[in-house]
Kinemage of the C-alpha trace (Angstrom):
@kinemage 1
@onewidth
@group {chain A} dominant
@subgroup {mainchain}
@vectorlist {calphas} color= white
{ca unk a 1} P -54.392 -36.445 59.907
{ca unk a 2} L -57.543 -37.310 62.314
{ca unk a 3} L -57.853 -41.163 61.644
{ca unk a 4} L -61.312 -40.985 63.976
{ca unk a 5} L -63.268 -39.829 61.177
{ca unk a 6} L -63.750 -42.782 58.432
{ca unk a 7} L -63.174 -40.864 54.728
{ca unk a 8} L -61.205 -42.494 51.763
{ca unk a 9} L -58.593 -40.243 52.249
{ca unk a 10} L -58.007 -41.994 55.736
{ca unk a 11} L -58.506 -45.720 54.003
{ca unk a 12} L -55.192 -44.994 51.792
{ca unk a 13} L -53.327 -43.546 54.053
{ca unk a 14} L -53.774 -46.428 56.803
{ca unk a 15} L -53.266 -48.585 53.542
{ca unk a 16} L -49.824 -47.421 52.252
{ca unk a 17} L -48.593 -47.196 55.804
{ca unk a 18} L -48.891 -50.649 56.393
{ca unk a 19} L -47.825 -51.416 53.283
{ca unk a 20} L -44.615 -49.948 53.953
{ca unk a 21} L -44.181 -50.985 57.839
{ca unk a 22} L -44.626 -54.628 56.596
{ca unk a 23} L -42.626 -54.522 53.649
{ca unk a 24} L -44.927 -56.091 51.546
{ca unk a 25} L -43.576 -57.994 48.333
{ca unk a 26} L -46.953 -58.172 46.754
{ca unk a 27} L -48.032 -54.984 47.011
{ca unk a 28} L -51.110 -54.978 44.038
{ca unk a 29} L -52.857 -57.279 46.527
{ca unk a 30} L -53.334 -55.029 48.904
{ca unk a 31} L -54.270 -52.197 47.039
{ca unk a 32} L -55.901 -49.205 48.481
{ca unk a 33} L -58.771 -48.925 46.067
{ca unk a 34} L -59.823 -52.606 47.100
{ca unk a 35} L -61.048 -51.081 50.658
{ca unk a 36} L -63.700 -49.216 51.470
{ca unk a 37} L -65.231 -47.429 54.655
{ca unk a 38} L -67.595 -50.093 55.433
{ca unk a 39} L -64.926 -51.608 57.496
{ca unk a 40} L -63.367 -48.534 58.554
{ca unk a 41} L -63.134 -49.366 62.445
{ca unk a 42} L -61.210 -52.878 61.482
{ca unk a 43} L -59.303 -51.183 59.521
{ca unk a 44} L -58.027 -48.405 62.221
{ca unk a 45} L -57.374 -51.191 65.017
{ca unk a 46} L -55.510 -53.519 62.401
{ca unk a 47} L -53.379 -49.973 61.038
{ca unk a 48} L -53.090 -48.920 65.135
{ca unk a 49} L -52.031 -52.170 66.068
{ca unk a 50} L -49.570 -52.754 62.931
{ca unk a 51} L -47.971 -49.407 63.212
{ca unk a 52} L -47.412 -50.017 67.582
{ca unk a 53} L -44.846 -52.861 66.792
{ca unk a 54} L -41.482 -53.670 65.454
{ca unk a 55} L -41.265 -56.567 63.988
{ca unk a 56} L -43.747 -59.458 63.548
{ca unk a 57} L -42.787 -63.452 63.115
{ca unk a 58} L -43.808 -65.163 59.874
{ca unk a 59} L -47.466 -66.599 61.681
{ca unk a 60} L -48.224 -62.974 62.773
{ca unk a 61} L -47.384 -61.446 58.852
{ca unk a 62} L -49.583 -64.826 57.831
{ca unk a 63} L -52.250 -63.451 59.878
{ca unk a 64} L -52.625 -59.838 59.469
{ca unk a 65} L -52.688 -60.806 55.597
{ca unk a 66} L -55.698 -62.798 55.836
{ca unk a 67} L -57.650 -59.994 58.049
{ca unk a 68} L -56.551 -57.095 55.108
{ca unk a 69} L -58.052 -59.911 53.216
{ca unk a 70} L -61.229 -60.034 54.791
{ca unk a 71} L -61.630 -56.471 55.272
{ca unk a 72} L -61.266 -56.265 51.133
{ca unk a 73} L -64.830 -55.072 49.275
């Protein structure tokens, strides 16, 4: 999958990964229809940096929460 080009199909990829590498609880709030490519190059750094590490401390979870939240249309 070529993540440089911004398409939807990229969006919900990016999305569910993250989902699943965070082990989200509350999944419907971060729903991959709720982004869109306007914020496409946030969203690639956010997924890049999300997917380099292992774990993440309850500030850092706090944190990357409230920029998905931002980056929501």
């Amino acid at each position: 999958m070529d993540l440089s080009v911004p398409s939807k199909e990229n969006v919900i990829f990016m999305i569910d990964q993250m989902k699943d590498k965070l082990r989200m609880v509350n999944v419907d709030a971060m729903k991959s229809e709720h982004f869109n490519e306007a914020n496409y190059e946030d969203l690639t750094y956010l997924y890049e940096m999300v997917m380099k590490r292992d774990s993440f401390s309850p500030s850092e979870m706090q944190a990357i929460v409230a920029e998905l939240g931002s980056l929501r249309k």
